[in-house]
VEXSE-84723 format. One record per residue (C-alpha): residue number from 1; x, y, z. Coordinates in nm, 2 decimals. Last residue first. Example, Ala and Ser with C-alpha at 12.3 -4.5 7.8 and 13.67 -1.06 7.14 Angstrom:
residues 2
num, c1, c2, c3
2, 1.37, -0.11, 0.71
1, 1.23, -0.45, 0.78
END
This chain:
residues 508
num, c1, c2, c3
508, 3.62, -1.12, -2.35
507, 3.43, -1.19, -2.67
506, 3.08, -0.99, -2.66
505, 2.77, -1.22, -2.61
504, 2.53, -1.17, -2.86
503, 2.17, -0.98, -2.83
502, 1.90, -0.92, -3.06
501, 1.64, -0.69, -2.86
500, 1.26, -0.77, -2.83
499, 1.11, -0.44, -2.69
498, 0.72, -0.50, -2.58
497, 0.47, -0.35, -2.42
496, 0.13, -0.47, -2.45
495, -0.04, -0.39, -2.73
494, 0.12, -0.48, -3.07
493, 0.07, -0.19, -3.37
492, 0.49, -0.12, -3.36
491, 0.63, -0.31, -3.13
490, 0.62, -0.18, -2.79
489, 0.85, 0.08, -2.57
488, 0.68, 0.22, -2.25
487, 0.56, 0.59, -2.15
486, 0.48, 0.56, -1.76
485, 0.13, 0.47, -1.62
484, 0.02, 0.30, -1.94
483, 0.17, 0.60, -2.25
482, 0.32, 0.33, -2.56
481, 0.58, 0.51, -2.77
480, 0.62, 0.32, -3.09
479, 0.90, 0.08, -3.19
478, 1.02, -0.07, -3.53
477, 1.18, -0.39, -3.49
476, 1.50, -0.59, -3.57
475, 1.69, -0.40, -3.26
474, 2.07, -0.46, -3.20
473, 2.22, -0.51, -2.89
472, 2.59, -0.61, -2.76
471, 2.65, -0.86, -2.46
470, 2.94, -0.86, -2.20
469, 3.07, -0.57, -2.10
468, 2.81, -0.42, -2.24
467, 2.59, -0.53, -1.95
466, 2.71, -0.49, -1.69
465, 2.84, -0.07, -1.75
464, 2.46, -0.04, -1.82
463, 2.35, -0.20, -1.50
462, 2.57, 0.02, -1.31
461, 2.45, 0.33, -1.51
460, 2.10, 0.22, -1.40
459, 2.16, 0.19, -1.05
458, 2.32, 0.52, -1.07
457, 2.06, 0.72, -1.20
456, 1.79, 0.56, -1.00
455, 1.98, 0.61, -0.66
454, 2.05, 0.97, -0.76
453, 1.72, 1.04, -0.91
452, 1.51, 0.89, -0.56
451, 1.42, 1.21, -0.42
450, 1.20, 1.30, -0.70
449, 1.11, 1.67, -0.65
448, 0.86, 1.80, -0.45
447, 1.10, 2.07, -0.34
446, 1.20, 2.21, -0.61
445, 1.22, 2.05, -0.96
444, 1.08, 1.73, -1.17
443, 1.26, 1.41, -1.20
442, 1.23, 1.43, -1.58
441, 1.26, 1.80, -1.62
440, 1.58, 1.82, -1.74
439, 1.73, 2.22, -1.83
438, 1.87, 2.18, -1.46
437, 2.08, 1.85, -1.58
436, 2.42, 2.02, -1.49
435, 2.68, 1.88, -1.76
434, 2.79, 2.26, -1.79
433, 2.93, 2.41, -2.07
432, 2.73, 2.20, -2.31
431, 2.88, 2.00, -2.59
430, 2.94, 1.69, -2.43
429, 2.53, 1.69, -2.38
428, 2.48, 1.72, -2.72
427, 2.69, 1.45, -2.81
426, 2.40, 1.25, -2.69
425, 2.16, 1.28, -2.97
424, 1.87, 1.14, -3.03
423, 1.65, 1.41, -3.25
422, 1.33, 1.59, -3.17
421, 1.56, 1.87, -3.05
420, 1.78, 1.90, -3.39
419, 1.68, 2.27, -3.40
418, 1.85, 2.37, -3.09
417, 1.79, 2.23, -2.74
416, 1.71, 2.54, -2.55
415, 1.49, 2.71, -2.81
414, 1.43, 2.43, -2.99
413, 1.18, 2.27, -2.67
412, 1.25, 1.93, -2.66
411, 1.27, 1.85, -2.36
410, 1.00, 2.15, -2.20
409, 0.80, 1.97, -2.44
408, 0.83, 1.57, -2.38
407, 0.78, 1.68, -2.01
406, 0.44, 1.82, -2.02
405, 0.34, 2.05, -1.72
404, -0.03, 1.99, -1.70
403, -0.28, 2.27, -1.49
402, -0.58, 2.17, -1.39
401, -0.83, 2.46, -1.26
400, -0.90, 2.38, -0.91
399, -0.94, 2.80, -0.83
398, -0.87, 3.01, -1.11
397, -0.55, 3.08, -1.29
396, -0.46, 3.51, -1.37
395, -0.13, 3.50, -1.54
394, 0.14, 3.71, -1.50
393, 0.41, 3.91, -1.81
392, 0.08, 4.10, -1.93
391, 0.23, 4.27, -2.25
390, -0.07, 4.10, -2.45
389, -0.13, 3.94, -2.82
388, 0.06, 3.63, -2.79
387, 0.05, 3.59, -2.38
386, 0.39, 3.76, -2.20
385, 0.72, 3.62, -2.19
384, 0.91, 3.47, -1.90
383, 0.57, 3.45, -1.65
382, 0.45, 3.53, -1.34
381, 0.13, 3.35, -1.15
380, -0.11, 3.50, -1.01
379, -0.39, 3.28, -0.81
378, -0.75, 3.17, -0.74
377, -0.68, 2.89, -0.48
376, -0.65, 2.58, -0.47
375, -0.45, 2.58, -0.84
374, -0.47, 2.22, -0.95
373, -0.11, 2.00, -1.03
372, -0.03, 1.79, -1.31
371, 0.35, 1.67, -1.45
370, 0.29, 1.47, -1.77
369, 0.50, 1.20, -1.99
368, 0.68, 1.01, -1.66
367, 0.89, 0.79, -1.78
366, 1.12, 1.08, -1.98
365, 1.21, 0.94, -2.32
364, 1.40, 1.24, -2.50
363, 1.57, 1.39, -2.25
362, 1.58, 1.10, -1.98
361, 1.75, 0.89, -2.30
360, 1.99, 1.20, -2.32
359, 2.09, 1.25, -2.01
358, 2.18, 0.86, -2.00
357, 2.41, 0.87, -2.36
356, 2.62, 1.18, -2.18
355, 2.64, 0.99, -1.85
354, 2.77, 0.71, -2.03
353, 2.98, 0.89, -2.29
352, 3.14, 1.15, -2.00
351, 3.22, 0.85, -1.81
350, 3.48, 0.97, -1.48
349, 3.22, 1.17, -1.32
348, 2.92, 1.06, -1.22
347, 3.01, 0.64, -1.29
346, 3.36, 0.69, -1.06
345, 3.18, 0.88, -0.75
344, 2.95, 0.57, -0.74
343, 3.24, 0.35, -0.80
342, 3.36, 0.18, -1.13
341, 3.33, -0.21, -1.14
340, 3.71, -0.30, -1.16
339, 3.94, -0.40, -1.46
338, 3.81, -0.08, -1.68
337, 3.58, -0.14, -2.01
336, 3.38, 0.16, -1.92
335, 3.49, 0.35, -2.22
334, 3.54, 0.09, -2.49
333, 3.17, -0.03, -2.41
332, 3.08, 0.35, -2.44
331, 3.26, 0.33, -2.77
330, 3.09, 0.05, -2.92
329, 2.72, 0.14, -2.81
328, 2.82, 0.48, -2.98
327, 2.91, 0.32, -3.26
326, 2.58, 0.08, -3.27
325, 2.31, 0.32, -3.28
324, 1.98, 0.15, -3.29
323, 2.09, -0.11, -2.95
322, 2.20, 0.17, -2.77
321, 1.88, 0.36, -2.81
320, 1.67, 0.11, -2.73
319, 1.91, -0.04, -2.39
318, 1.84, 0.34, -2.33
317, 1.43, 0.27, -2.38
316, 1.46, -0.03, -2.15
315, 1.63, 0.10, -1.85
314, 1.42, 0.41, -1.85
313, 1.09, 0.21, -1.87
312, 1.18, 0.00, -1.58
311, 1.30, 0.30, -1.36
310, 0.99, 0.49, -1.39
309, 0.76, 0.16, -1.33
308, 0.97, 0.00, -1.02
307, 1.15, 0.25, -0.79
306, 0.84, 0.47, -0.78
305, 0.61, 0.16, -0.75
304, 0.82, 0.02, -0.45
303, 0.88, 0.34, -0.27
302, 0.51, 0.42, -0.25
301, 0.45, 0.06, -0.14
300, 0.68, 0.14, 0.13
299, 0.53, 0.49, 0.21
298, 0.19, 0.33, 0.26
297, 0.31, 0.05, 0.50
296, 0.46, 0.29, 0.70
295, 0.13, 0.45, 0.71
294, -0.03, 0.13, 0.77
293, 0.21, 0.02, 1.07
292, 0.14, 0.33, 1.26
291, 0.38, 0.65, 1.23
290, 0.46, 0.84, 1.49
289, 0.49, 1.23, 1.48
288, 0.82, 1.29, 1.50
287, 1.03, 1.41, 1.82
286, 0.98, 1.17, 2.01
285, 1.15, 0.88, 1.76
284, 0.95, 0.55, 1.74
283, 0.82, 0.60, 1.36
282, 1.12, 0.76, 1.29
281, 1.35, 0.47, 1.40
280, 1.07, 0.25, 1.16
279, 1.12, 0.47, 0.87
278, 1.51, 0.45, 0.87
277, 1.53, 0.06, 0.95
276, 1.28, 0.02, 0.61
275, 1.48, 0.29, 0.39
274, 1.80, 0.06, 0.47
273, 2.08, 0.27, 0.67
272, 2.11, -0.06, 0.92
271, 2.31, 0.03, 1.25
270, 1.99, 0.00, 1.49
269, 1.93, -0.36, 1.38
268, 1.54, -0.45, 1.47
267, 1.60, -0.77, 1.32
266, 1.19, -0.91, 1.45
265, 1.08, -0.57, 1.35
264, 1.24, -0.58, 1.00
263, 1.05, -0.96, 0.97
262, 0.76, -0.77, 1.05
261, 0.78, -0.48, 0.86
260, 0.88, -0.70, 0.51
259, 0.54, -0.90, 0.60
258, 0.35, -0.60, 0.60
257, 0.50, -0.44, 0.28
256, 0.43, -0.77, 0.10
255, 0.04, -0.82, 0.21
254, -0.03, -0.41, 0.12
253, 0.16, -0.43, -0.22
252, -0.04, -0.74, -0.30
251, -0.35, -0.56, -0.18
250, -0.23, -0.28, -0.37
249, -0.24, -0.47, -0.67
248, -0.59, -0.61, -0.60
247, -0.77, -0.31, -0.53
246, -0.62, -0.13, -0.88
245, -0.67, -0.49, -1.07
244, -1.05, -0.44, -0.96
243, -1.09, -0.06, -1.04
242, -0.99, -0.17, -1.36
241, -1.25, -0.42, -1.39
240, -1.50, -0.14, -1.36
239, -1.55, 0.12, -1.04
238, -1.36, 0.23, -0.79
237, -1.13, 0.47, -0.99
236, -1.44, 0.61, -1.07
235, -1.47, 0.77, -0.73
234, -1.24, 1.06, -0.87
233, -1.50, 1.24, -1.05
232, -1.40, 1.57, -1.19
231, -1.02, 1.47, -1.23
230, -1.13, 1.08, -1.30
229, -1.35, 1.09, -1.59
228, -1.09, 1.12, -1.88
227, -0.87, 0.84, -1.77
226, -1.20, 0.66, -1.58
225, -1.35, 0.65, -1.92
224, -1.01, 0.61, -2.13
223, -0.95, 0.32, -1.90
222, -1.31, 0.19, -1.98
221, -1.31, 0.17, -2.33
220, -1.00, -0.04, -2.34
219, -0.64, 0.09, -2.45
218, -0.42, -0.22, -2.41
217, -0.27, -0.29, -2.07
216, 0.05, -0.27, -1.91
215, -0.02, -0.09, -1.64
214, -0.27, -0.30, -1.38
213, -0.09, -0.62, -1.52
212, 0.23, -0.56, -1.47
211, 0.21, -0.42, -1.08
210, 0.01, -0.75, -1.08
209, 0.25, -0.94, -1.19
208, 0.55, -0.82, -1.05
207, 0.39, -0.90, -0.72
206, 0.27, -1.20, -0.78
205, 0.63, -1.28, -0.86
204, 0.70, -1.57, -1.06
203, 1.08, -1.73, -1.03
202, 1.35, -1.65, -1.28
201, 1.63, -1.58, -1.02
200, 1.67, -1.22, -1.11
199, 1.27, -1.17, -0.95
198, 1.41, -1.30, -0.66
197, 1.20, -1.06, -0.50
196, 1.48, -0.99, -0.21
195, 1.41, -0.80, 0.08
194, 1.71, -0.55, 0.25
193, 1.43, -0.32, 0.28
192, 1.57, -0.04, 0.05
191, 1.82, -0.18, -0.14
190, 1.73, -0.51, -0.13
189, 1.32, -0.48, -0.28
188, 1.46, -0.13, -0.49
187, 1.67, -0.42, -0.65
186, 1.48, -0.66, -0.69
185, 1.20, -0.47, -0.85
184, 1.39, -0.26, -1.12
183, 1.59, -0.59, -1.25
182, 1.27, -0.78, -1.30
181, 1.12, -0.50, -1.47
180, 1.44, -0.46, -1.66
179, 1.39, -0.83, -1.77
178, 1.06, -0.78, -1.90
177, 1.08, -0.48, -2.07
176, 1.43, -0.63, -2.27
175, 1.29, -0.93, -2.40
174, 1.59, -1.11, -2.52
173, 1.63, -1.26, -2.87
172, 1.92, -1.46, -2.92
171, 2.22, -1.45, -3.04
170, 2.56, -1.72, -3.07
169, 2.29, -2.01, -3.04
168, 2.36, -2.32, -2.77
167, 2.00, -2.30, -2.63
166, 2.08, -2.39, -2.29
165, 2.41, -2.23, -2.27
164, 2.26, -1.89, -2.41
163, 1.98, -1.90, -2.15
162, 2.21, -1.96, -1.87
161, 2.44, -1.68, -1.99
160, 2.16, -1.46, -1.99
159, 2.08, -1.56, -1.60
158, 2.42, -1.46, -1.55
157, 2.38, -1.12, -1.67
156, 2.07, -1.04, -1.46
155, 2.26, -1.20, -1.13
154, 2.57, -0.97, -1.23
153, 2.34, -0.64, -1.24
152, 2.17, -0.71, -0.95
151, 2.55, -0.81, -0.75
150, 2.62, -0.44, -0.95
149, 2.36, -0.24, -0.81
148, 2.44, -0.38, -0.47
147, 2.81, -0.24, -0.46
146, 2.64, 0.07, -0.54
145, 2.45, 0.07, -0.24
144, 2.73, 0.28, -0.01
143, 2.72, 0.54, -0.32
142, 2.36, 0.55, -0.30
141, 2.34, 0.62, 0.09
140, 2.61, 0.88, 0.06
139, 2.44, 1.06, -0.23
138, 2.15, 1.03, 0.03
137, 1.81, 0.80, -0.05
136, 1.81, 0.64, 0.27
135, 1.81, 1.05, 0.46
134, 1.56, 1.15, 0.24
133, 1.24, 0.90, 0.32
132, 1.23, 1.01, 0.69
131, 1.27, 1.40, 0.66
130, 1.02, 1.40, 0.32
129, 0.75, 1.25, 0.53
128, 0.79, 1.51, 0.75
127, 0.85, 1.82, 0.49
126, 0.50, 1.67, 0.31
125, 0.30, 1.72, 0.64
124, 0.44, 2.07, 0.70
123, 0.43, 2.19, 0.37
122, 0.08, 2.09, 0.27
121, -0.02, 1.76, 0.06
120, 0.01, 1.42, 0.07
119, -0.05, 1.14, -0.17
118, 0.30, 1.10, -0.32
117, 0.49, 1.11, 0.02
116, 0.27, 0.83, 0.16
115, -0.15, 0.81, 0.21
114, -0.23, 0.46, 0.08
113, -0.08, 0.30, -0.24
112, -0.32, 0.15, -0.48
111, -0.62, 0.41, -0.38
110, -0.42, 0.68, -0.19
109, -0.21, 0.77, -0.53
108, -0.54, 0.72, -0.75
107, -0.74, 0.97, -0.52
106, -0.44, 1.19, -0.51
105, -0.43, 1.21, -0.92
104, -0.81, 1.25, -0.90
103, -0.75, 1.53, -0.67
102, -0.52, 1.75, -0.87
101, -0.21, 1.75, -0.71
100, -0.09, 2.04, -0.48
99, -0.05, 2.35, -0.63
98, -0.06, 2.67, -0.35
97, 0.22, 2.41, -0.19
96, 0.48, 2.47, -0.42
95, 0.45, 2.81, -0.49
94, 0.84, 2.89, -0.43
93, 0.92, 2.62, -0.61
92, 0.73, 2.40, -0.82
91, 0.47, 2.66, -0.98
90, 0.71, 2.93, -0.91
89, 0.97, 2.73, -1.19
88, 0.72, 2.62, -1.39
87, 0.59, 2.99, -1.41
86, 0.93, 3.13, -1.48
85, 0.99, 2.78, -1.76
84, 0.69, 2.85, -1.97
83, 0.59, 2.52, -2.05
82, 0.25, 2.50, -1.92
81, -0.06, 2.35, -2.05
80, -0.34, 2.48, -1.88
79, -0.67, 2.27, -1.84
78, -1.07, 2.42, -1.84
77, -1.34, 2.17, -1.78
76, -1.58, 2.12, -2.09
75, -1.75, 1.79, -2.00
74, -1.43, 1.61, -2.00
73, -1.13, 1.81, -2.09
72, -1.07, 2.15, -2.28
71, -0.75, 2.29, -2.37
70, -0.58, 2.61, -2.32
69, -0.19, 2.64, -2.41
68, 0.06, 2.85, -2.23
67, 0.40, 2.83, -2.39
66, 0.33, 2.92, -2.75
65, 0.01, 2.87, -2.93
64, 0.16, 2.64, -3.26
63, 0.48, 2.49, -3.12
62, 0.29, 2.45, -2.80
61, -0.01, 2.32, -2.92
60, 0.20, 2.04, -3.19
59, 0.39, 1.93, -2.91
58, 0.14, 1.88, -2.67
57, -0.08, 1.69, -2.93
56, 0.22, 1.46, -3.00
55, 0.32, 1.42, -2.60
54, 0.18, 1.00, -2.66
53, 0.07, 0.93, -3.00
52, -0.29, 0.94, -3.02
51, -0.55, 0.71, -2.86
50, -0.57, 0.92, -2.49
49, -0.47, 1.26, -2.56
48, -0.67, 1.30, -2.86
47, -0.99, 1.13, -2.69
46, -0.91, 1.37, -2.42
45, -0.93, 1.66, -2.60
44, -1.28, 1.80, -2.49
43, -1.48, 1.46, -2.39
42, -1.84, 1.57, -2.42
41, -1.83, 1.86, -2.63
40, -1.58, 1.72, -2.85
39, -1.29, 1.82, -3.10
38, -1.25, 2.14, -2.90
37, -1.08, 2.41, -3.06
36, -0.69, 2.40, -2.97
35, -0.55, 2.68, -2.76
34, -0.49, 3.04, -2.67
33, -0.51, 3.22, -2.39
32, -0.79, 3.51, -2.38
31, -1.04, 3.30, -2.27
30, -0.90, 3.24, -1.93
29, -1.07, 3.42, -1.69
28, -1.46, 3.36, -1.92
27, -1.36, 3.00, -1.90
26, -1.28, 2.93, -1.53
25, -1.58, 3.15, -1.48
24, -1.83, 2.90, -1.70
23, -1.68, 2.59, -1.58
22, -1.72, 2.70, -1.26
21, -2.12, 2.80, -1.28
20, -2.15, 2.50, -1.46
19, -1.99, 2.28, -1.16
18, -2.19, 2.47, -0.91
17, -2.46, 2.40, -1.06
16, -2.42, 2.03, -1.13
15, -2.33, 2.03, -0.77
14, -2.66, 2.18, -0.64
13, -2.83, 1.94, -0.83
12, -2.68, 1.68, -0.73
11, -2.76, 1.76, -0.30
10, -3.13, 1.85, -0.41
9, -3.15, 1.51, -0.59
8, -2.98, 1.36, -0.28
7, -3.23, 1.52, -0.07
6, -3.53, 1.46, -0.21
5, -3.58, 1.07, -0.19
4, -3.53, 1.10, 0.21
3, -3.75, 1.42, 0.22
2, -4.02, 1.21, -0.01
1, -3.98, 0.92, 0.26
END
């Protein structure tokens, strides 16, 4: 009975040493890089992080330590801040795999949506999954779904011209979160799995919901816990009411994705191209390893989230921007006011406005705020310009130490971007030599990169071209950044998300 009471005291012990001892030699490696004092012993910066303006405190370390930043987290656990483009660039390139996620980031990944592309790590498992998600999400896959985009598009429209009957007003106030949530599920549900939502139709959707709910949340006490507690402790994300709405999203996830294999089962067409016909050849094929029903439930629900909370907010902050700057929302209208719905190869190319105003929103709203990886091994890693203080051009990172790649400060760093950087600006982009988005860092780089940035760019430009055709926005409200999972619009001191937009139907 004592042995049995022993043990797991000797067993937590041993970790808390461990731990110390860690903390201790990540800090004494990496004391000579600079960063912010700690504002707490017990929760390091993440208070900061977590209540203040989301990317400020990156921007303000950078622009005051340079491009490698030091910061302490929970319980005194050392994180890099990385915007020093040579060690982003062997960080998600060539190094790839010496970096996989931290493992409270996996932990929440195989929580809500089981063990797909997001979740796993090493080359040869990733390069698998990669082979049967790719192929769906081709240029040529995209450009045969375009026609798709635009039926979305045309069902959101309509639905505003229902609303504008029924209340016989010339404007009204649309809320633009809501319906580009609606807009982002329906049609990653067709596009890849041939499923409808019918979110467009103005039904509920338990689905939409709950993906809703478990984001778009005010800052409670216990999200900043398991926020701050989760890279040392990953369990948490068990725990708490939170832990709750996490089970019971991907339960709803789990339900759907089930019921969408079935029915695909039942078709079994061997022609269709859909994500869902692609996954379940591979799951058959010889010469892959096969996939049982949970795994290709996994990599469905992957595809839904990714298709629904980064495209959602993306959608929403460019209707934003066009609806604060009315010339240019004039002349784009002017430019994609043609007598057919443009093609895929038509919206890259032939809309230098468009594609101009759309690089720009990425630039200066990117979804995702921060890219995070842990070093599994103690490792060099080069950089452009040495440490202030040093001629050392690499940088010694210890095992599991956390490293953050912040988005909002590679985008607006003034040394690529010029001194108007914090500003919206899409004539930026017409001014470039090359339109090539590798200074973007929004769908990340190298071979983990987003495989979905074609379809999600040209969804969106489809639903842009829709829209101005026949409404025009303007924007009675001042709007913060709001960091849930992705970085939302809201009203100014409100707490869900929120971007009420004025909108009038343009004279055809």
């Amino acid at each position: 009975m004592l042995f049995t009471f022993h043990l797991p005291l000797t067993f937590a012990l041993l970790y808390l040493l461990r731990f110390i001892y860690w903390r201790a030699s990540a800090r004494r490696i990496l004391r000579r890089i600079p960063g912010p004092k700690s504002c707490s012993w017990l929760w390091g910066e993440e208070q900061n992080l977590y209540y203040g303006t989301p990317g400020a405190h990156y921007l303000e370390w950078h622009r005051n330590f340079g491009k490698v930043v030091r910061f302490s987290g929970a319980f005194g656990h050392q994180i890099l801040s990385i915007t020093d483009p040579r060690a982003i660039d062997y960080i998600l390139g060539e190094g790839t795999y010496q970096f996989p996620k931290p493992l409270g980031v996996r932990a929440w990944f195989q929580i809500l949506l089981g063990e797909g592309i997001l979740w796993v790590e090493g080359k040869e498992a990733h390069e698998r999954q990669r082979r049967t998600v790719a192929p769906a999400l081709s240029s040529q896959s995209v450009r045969n779904l375009t026609t798709l985009f635009y039926e979305n598009a045309s069902k959101m429209a309509i639905q505003w011209h229902k609303i504008f009957d029924r209340c016989q007003d010339d404007e009204l106030t649309i809320e633009m979160t809501s319906w580009a949530g609606r807009f982002a599920l329906d049609t990653i549900g067709r596009a890849a799995f041939s499923y409808d939502f019918e979110c467009l139709s103005g039904h509920s959707n338990a689905l939409g919901e709950a993906l809703d709910s478990l984001t778009n949340h005010e800052k409670t006490r216990w999200t900043f816990y398991m926020r701050a507690l989760f890279w040392l402790v990953p369990w948490i994300l068990h725990c708490g009411k939170k832990g709750q709405l996490i089970r019971k999203t991907r339960k709803e996830l789990g339900d759907l994705a089930l019921d969408i294999l079935r029915d695909a089962k039942v078709v079994n067409d061997p022609n269709s191209k859909t994500l869902m016909s692609l996954m379940l050849r591979a799951a058959k094929s010889p010469i892959a390893q096969h996939m049982d029903d949970e795994q290709v439930a996994a990599q469905m629900r992957t595809i839904i989230s990714a298709g629904y909370e980064p495209v959602s907010a993306t959608i929403a902050w460019l209707f934003y921007e066009l609806a604060m700057t009315p010339e240019r929302q004039q002349a784009i209208r002017e430019e994609v006011s043609l007598a057919h719905d443009p093609s895929y190869d038509e919206l890259n190319n032939d809309f230098p406005l468009l594609d101009a105003f759309f690089m720009e929103t990425l630039r200066l709203h990117p979804p995702v705020l921060e890219n995070h990886h842990q070093a599994a091994e103690t490792i060099s890693i080069p950089l452009s310009e040495p440490l202030p203080g040093t001629t050392d051009l690499h940088l010694i990172i210890p095992k599991d130490t956390v490293l953050s790649m912040p988005v909002n400060v590679i985008h607006r760093d003034r040394s690529v971007w010029g001194p108007d950087a914090d500003i919206f600006c899409p004539e930026r982009w017409l001014q470039r030599n090359t339109r090539n988005n590798r200074d973007l860092f929004a769908f990340s780089l190298g071979p983990r990169g987003c495989l979905g940035k074609n379809f999600a760019a040209a969804e969106i430009k489809a639903l842009t071209v829709t829209l101005l055709r026949q409404f025009s926005f303007t924007c009675q409200y001042d709007i913060e950044h709001f960091q849930t999972f992705v970085i939302r619009p809201r009203i100014v001191g409100e707490s869900p998300s929120s971007l009420p937009l004025l909108v009038r139907r343009v004279s055809e």
